[in-house]
N, C-alpha and C positions, 0 to 999 in steps of 0.2 A: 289596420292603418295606424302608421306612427305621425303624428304632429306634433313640431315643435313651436311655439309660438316665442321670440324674444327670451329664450330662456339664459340666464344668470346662476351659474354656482361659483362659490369661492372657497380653494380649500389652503390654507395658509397664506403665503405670497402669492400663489396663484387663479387665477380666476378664467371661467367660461363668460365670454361677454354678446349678448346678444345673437341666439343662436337660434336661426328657424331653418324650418327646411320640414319637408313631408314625404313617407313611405308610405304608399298605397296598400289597400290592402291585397296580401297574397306577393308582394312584390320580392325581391332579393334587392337589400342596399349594402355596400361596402362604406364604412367609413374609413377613412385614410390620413397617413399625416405621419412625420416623423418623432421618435420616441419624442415623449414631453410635450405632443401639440394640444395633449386635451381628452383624448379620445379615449380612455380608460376612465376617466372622470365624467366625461359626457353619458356612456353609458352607465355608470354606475346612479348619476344622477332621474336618468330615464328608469333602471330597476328600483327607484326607492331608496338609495343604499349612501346616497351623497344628498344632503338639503339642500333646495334651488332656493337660490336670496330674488330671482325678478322672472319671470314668466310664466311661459302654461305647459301642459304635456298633457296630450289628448292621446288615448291609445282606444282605438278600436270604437270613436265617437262619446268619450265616457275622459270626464277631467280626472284627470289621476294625481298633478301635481302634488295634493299633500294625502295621497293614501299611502296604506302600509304595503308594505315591497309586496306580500302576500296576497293583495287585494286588487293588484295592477293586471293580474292576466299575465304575466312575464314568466317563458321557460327563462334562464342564468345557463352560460356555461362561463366562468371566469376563467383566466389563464393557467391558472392550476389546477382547474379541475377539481380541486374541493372534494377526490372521491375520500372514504371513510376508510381504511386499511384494515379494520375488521370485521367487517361489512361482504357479503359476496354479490356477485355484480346482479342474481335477483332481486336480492334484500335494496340494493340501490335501483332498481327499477321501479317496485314497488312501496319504496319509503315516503314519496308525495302521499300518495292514493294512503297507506296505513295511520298518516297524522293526521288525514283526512276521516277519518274513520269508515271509508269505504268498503263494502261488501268485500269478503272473500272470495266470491265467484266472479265480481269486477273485478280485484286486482289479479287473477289468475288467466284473466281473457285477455288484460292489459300489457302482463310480463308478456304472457303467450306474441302476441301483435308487434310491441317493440323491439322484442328482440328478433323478430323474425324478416322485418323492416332493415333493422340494423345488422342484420348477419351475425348477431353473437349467443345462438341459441346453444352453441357447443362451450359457453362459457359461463353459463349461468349459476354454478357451485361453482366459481373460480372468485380468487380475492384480489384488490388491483395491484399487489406486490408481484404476483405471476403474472400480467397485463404487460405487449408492447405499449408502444407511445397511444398508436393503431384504434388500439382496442379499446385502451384506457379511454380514448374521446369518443368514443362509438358510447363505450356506457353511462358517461358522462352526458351526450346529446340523450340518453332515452332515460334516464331521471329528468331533464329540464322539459321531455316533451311529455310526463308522465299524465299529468292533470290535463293536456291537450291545452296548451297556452296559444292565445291570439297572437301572441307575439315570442320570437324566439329573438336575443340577444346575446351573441357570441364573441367573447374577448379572447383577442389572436388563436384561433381554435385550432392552425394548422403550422404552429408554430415549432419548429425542432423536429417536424416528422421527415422522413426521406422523401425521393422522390416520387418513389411507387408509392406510398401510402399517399402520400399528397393527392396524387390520382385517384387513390381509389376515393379520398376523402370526397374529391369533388364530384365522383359521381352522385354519392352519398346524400350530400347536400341537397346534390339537385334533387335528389328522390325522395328525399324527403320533402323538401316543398312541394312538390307532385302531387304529393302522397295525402299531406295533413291539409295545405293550403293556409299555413302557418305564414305568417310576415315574417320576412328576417332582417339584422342589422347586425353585420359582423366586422368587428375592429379587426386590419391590421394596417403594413406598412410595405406589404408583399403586392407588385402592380399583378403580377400573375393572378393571383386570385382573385382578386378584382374583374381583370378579364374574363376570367375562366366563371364565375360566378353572377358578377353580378348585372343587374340592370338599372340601376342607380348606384351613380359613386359620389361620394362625399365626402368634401377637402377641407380635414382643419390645419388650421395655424397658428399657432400660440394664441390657442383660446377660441379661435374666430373664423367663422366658417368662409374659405375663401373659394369656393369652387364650388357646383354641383350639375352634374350629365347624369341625364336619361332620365 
């Protein structure tokens, strides 16, 4: 479950004002808005990653507002995907769970699961230099679902892919909420995917939540 209470971040000239709204838990929410309304900051605020000047942020019945990004339960997948170029797409499966200090017969049952979930078991000695768009956010979503997070948080994640990949993305998605019973909250600006995914949509606008369905 995501809760917003009244929440306030300001990151130079710009500011989040006054911003509630709630995702259920297990739910799919889209947030939505044109470049610039907030919504990169909004979520970055909700991971930890932007300091809130006035509200609350409840994830999963637990006040998170001033913990460490670490400590919130949040998978990340940012727009860039953040994968590591030297790194092969196990070593990125596995890299939560190892800073974790997690058993080796846990992280070998966990790569085993994700990738098998994600369809990228034939990719697992590969590096993301040899990676489509496709693939690259395939490995991406199972580092951020590594540690099994309460909440999964996705900025623009089907963004520049084609059409067929966009489809397959979206099955994806769904199967994976199926699957983990994960919350999700995924930024873009795309109404397709909004349709095609979600069950709560949420409208920002410079700064300030003007709309919310389902």
């Amino acid at each position: 479950m995501i809760s917003v209470e009244h929440l306030q971040v300001s990151v130079g000239g710009f500011a989040i004002q006054d911003i509630s709204f709630e995702v259920p838990t297990g739910h799919y929410a889209v947030l939505m808005g044109r470049t610039g309304a907030g919504k990169t900051t909004l979520l970055e605020a909700l991971c930890g990653l932007k300091p809130v000047t006035g509200g609350k942020i409840r994830l999963n019945d637990r006040d998170v507002t001033r913990l460490k990004p670490a400590e919130r339960g949040i998978g990340y997948v940012p727009q860039d995907r953040a994968l590591f170029q030297t790194m092969t797409v196990r070593e990125h499966l596995a890299f939560a769970l190892v800073i974790r200090k997690a058993e080796q017969s846990v992280i070998h049952q966990r790569v085993a699961d994700l990738s098998r979930l994600l369809g990228i078991e034939s990719l697992l000695e590969r590096r993301p230099h040899g990676l489509s768009g496709g693939e690259a956010q395939r490995v991406a979503l199972g580092r951020a679902l590594s540690v099994r997070p309460g909440i999964l948080c996705l900025d623009e994640p089907l963004n520049a892919l084609d059409d067929d990949t966009r489809q397959e993305m979206y099955k994806l998605l769904g199967e994976v909420r199926r699957s983990t019973g994960v919350t999700i909250l995924h930024v873009t600006h795309n109404r397709e995917e909004a349709e095609q995914l979600a069950d709560r949509i949420l409208v920002l606008r410079d700064g300030k939540m003007v709309g919310q369905k389902g």
